[in-house]
Each structure stands twice: as structure tokens, then as C-alpha cells.
N, CA, C and O atoms as a DFTB+ gen file, in Angstrom:
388 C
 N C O
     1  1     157.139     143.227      14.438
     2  2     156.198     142.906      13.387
     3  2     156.611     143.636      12.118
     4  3     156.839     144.845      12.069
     5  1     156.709     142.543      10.798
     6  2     157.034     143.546       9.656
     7  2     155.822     144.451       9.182
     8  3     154.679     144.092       9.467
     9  1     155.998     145.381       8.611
    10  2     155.033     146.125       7.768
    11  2     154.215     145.458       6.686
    12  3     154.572     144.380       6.210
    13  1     153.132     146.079       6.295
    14  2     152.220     145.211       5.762
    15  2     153.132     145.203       4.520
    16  3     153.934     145.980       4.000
    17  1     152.461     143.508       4.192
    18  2     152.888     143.613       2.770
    19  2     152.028     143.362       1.827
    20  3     151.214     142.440       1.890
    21  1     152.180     144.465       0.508
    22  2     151.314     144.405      -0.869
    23  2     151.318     143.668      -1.324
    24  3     150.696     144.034      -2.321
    25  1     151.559     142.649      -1.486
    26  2     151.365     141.494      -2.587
    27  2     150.761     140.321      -1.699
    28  3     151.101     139.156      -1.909
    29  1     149.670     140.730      -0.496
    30  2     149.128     139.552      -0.134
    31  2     147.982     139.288      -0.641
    32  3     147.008     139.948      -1.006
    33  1     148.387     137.763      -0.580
    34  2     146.623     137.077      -1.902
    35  2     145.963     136.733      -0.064
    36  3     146.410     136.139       0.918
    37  1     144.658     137.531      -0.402
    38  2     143.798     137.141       0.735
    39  2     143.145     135.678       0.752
    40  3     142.475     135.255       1.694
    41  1     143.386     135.074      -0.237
    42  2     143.139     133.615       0.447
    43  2     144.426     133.137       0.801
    44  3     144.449     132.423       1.803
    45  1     145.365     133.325       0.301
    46  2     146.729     132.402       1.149
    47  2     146.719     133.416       2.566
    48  3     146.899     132.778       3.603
    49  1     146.576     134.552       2.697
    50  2     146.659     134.988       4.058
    51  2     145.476     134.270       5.042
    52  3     145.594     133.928       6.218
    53  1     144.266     134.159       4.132
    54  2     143.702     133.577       5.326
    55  2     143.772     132.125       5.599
    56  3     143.309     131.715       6.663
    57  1     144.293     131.318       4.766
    58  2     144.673     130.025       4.831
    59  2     146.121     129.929       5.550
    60  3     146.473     128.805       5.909
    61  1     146.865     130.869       5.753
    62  2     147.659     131.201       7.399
    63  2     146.997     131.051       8.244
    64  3     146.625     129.955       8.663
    65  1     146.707     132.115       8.677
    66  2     145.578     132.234       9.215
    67  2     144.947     130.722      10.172
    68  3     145.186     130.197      11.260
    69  1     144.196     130.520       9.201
    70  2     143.316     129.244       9.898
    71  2     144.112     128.414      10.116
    72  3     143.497     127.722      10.927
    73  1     145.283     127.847       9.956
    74  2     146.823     127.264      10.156
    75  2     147.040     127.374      11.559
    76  3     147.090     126.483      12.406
    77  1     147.200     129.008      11.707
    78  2     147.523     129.385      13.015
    79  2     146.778     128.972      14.119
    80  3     147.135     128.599      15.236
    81  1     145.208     129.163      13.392
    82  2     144.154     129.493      14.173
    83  2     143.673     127.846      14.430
    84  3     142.784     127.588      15.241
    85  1     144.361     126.792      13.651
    86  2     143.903     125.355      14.082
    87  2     145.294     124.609      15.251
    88  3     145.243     123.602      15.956
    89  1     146.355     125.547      15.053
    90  2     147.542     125.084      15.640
    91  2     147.385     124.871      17.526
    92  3     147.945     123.980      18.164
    93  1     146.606     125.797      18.023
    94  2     145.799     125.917      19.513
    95  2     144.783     124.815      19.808
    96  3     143.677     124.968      19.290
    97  1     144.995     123.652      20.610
    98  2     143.578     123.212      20.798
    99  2     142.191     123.820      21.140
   100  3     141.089     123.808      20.592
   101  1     142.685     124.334      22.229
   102  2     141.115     125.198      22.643
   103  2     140.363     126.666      21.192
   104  3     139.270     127.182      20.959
   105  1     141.388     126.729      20.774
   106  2     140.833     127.918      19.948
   107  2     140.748     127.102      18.929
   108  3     140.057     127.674      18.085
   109  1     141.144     125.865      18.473
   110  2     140.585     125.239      17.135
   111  2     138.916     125.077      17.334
   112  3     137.995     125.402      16.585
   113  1     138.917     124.448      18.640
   114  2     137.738     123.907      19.257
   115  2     136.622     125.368      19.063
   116  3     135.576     125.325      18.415
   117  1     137.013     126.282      19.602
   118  2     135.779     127.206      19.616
   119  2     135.663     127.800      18.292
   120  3     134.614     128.331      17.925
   121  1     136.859     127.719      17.454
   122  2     136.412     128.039      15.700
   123  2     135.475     127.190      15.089
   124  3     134.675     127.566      14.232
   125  1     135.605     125.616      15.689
   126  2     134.425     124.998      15.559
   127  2     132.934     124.812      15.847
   128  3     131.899     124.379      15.341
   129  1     133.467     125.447      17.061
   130  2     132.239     125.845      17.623
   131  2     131.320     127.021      16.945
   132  3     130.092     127.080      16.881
   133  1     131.900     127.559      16.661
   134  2     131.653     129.329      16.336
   135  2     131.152     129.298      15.177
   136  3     130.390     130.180      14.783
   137  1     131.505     128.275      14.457
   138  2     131.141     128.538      13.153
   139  2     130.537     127.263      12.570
   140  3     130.249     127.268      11.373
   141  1     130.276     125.960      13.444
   142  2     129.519     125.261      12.721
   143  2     130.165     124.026      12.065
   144  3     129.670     122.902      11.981
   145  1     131.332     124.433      11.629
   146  2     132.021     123.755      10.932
   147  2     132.837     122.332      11.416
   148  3     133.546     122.287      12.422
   149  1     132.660     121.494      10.745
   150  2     133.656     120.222      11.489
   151  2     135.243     119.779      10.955
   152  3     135.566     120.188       9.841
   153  1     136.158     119.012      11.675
   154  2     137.438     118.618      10.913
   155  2     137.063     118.303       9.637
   156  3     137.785     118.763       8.752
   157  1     135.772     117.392       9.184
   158  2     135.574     117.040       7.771
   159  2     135.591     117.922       6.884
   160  3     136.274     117.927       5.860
   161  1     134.649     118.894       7.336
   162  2     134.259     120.329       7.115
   163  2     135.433     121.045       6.625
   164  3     135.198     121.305       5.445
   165  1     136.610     121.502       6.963
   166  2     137.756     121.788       6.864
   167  2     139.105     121.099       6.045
   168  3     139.657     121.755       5.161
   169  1     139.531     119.895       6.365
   170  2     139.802     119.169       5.509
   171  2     139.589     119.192       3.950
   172  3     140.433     119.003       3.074
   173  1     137.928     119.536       3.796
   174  2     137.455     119.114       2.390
   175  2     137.615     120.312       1.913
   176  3     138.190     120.375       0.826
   177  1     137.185     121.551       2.536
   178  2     136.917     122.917       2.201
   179  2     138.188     124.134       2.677
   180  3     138.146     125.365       2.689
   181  1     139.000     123.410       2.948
   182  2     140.480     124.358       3.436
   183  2     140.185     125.829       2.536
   184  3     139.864     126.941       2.957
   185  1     140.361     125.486       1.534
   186  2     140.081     126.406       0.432
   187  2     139.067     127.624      -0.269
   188  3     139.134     128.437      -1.191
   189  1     138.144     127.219       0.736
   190  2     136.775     127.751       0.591
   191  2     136.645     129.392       0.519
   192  3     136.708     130.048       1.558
   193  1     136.522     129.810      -0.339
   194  2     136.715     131.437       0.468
   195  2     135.508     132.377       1.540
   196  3     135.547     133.522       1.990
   197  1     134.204     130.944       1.692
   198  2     133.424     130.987       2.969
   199  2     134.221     130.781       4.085
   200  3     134.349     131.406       5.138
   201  1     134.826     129.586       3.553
   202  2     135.685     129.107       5.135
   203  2     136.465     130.316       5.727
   204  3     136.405     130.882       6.818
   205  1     137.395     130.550       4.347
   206  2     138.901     131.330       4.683
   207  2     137.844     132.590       5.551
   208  3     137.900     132.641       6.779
   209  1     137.022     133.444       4.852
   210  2     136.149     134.556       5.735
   211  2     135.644     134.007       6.673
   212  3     135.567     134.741       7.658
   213  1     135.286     133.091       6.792
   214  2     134.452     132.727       8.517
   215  2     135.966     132.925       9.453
   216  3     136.156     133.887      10.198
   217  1     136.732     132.064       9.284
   218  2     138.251     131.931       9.750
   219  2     138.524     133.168      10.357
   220  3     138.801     133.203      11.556
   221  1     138.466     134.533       9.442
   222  2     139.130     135.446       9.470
   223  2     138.155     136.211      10.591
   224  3     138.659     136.756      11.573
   225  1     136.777     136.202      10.364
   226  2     135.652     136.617      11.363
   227  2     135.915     135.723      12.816
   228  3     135.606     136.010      13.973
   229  1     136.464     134.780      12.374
   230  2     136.129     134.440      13.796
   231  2     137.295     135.159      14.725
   232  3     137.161     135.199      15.948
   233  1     138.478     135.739      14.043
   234  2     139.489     135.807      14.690
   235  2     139.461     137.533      15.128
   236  3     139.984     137.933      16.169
   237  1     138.739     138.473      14.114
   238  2     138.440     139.848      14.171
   239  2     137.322     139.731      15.683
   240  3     136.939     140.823      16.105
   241  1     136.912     138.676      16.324
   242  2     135.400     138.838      16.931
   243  2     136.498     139.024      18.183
   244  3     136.224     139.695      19.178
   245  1     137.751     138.352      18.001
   246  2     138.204     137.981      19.599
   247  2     139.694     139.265      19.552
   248  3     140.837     138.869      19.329
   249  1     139.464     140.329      19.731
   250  2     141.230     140.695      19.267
   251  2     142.448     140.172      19.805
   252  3     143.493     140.244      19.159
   253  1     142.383     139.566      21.129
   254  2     143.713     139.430      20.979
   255  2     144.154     138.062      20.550
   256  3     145.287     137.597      20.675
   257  1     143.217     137.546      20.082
   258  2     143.455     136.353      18.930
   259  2     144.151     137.215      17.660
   260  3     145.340     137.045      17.390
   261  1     143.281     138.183      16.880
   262  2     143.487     138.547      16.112
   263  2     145.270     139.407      15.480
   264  3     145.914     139.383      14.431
   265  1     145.454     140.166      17.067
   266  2     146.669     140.730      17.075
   267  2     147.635     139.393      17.204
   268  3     148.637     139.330      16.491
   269  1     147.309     138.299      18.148
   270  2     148.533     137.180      17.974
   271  2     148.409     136.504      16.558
   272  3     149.504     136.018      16.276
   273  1     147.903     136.389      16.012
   274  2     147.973     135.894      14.411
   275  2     148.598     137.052      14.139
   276  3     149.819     136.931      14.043
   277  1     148.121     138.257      13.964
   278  2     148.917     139.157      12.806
   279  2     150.544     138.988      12.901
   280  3     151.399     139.016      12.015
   281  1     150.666     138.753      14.679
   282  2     151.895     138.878      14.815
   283  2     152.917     137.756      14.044
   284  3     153.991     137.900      13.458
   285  1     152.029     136.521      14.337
   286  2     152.522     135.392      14.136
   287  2     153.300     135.466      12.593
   288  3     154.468     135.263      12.259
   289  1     152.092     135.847      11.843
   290  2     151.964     135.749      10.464
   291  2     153.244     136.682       9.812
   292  3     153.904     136.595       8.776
   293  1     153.237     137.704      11.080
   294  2     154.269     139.201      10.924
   295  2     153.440     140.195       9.534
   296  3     153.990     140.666       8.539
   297  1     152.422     140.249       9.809
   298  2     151.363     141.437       9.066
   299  2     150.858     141.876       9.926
   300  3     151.090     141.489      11.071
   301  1     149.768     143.089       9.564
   302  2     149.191     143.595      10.476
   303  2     147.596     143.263      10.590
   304  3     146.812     143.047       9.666
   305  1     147.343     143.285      12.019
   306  2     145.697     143.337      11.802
   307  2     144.883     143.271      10.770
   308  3     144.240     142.426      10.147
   309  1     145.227     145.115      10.765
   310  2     144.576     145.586       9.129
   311  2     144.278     144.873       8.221
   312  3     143.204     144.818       7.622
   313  1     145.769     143.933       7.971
   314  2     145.706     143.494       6.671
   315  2     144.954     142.355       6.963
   316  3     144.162     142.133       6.048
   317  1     144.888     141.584       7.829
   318  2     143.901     140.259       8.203
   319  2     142.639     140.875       7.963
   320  3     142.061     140.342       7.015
   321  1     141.933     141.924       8.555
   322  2     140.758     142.394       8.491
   323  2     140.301     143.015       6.717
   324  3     139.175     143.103       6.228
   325  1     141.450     143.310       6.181
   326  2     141.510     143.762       4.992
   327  2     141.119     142.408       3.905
   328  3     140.159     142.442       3.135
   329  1     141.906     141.442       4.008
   330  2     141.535     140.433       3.520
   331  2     140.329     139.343       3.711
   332  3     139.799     138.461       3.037
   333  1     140.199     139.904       5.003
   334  2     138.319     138.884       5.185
   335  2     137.221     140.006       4.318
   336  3     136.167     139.595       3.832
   337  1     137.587     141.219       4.239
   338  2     136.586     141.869       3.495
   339  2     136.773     141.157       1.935
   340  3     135.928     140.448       1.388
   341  1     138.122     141.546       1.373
   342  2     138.066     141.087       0.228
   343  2     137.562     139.544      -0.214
   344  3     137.576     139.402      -1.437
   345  1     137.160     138.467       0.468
   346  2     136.999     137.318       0.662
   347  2     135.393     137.463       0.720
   348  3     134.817     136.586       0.076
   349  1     134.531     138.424       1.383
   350  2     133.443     138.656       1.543
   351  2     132.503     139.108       0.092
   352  3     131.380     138.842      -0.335
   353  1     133.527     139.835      -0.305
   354  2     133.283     140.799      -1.576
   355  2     133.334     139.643      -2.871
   356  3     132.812     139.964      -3.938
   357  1     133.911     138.444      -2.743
   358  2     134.600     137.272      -3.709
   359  2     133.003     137.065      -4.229
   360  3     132.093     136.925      -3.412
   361  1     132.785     137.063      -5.640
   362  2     131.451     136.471      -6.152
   363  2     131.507     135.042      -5.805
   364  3     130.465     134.722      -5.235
   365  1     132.292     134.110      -5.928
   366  2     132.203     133.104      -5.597
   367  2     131.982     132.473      -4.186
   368  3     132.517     131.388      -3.955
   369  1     131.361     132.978      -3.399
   370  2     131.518     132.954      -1.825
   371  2     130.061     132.308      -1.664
   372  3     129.060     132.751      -2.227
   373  1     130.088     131.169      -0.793
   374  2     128.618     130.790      -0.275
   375  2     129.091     130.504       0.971
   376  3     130.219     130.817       1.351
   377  1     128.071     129.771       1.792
   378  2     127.673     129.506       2.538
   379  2     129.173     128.737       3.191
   380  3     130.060     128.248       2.491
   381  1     129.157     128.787       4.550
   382  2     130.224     128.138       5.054
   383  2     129.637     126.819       5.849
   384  3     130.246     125.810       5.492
   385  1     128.761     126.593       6.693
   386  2     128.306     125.277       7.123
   387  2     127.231     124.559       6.374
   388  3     126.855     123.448       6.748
């Protein structure tokens, strides 16, 4: 795994992220589940920085989801968990379903 890197924009990390996290059938399925959200839902709102933080929550709830993304992504945890905060903190943030 590389070392974290500084120049990540926490919405393109978490729009990895949910990439990764839609690439699994069964774990697309329970992100849907989990959060309400539908393919339409996603599709329209890829971008959302509700979505991108729900995304990122859903993946902090399960760790070793969370550690196989970081890996995937080649960042660390941290920085996944680092970036759903900053996404949380976004004034522009509503509601995700």
C-alpha cells in the first residue's frame, strides 16, 4: 500500500471509493440497502457530497470493507475516513435519500 497522499480531493477519493464499493454485487446491494439509495439515486447524484459521505460511512461501518478499498485505492484508511469527515463538514451537504 502506498503512503497517504496530500493532494487528495475528498470527493474524487470518495467517488473511488463508491466505484470500488459498486464494483461487488453483494456489497453494491447492501450500500443500497444501507443507505436508502437506488441505481437512479446514484446515477443522478454520483456527485453528491451526501452521497460521496454516505458511501464513505457505509464503508468505515464494515472494516474490512474499508481496509480492502484503502488497499484497492492504495491510500490509507485514515485517509478514506479523513475524507468522509471533510465531506461531512462541506456546507453544501444535504440529505442523501
Amino acid at each position: 500500500m502506498r503512503a497517504s497522499l496530500t493532494n487528495n480531493d475528498p470527493a474524487q477519493l470518495a467517488l473511488r471509493a463508491l466505484v470500488w464499493t459498486l464494483g461487488e454485487p453483494d456489497r453494491a446491494t447492501r450500500l443500497l440497502d444501507v443507505t436508502g439509495l437506488t441505481p437512479t439515486d446514484l446515477r443522478a447524484r454520483a456527485d453528491d457530497p451526501a452521497v460521496l459521505a454516505a458511501t464513505l460511512a457505509f464503508l468505515e461501518a464494515h472494516e474490512p470493507d474499508l481496509i480492502a478499498c484503502a488497499e484497492a485505492l492504495e491510500v490509507r484508511p485514515e485517509d478514506l475516513a479523513s475524507a468522509h469527515r471533510e465531506l461531512e463538514c462541506s456546507d453544501d451537504i444535504g440529505d442523501f435519500a
